[in-house]
N, C-alpha and C positions, 0 to 999 in steps of 0.2 A: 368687812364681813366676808365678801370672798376670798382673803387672804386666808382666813380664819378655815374657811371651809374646807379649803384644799392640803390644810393640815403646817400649812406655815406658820412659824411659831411668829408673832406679832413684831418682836424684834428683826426679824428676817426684810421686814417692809421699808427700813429706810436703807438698806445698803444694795450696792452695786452689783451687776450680773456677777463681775469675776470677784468678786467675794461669797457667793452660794457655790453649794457644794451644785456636782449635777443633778440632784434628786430633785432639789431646792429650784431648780433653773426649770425643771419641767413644772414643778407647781405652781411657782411664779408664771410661767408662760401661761398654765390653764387658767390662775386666778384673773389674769390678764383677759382674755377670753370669754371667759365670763360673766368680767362688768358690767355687760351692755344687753345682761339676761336675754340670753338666746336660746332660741327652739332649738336649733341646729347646730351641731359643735363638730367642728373639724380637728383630727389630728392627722396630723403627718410623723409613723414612727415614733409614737410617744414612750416605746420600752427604750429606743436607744439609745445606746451609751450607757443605760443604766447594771446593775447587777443584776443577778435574778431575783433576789430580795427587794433589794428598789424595784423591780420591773411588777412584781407580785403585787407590791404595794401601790403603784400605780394602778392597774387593773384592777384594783379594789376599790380604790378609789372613785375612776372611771364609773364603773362600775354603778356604787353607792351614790353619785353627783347626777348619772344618767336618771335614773330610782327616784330618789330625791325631788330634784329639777324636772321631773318630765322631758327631760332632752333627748333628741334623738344624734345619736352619735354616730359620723361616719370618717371611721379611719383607716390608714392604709399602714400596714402591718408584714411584715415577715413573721412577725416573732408567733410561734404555732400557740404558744403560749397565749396569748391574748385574745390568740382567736377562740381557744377552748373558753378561756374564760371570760370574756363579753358581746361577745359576737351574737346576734339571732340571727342575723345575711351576711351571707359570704359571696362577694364577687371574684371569682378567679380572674386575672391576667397573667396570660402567657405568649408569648409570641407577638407584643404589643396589640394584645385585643384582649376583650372578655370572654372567655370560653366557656362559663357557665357561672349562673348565681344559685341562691340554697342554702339550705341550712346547712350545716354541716355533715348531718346522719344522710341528705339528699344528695351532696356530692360524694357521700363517699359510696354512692350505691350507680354511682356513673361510671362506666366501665371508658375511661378515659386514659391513657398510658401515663401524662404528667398529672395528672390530678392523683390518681394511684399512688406515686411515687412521693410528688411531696407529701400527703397524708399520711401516708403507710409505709414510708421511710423511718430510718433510724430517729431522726427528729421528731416526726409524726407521732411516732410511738409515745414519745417519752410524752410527748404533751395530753395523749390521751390517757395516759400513765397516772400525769398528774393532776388532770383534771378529776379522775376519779376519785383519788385521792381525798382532792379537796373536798368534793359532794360528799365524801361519807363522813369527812370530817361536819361539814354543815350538818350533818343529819342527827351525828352522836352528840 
């Protein structure tokens, strides 16, 4: 059933890690995860490795399983991406510490030098780019 959930096609369930593709190996890892119906779901980087199509579809995923399940999710992320698109808290580390948590609109209203820059970076942009993107899409 969780196999099923996380979008692995049934066939996928008897064969070997180095036989799934890497999309396959993250959904297998979550379906894994899963099993034992938990409140709380930990990822570690769950875009990487993947494309930005696989990584979108993860985060959708993510996402729709958190929704679904009642789970509360906490992951550790680079990808700006992920964090536009499933994040309600954000903990910043920098400097081997937290320098600040928040929604997203709350850090970005912290006049911080590195918070600034990751967010409001070249990178930053494009994820704000595309999170709006997507919301007008959901809308229309």
């Amino acid at each position: 059933y969780k196999v099923v959930m996380t979008g692995l096609p049934p066939e996928a369930a008897p064969k070997y890690p180095a036989e799934l593709s890497g999309g396959m190996k993250k959904r297998a890892g979550l379906a894994r995860a899963l099993a034992l119906d938990p409140e709380l779901l930990f990822l570690d980087e769950p875009t990487a490795g993947l494309d930005p199509i696989g990584a979108a579809a993860f985060d959708e995923l993510t996402a729709s399983l958190q929704k679904t399940l009642g789970l509360t999710v906490f992951l550790i992320t680079h990808d700006l991406d992920t964090l536009y698109a499933i994040c309600d808290r954000v903990a910043v580390l920098a400097d081997k510490k937290v320098i600040a948590v928040g929604t997203i609109p709350e850090l970005l209203a912290l006049d911080h030098p590195w918070i600034q820059e990751y967010f409001n970076g070249p990178r930053g942009r494009a994820a704000v780019a595309g999170s709006k993107a997507n919301r007008a899409e959901d809308r229309g």
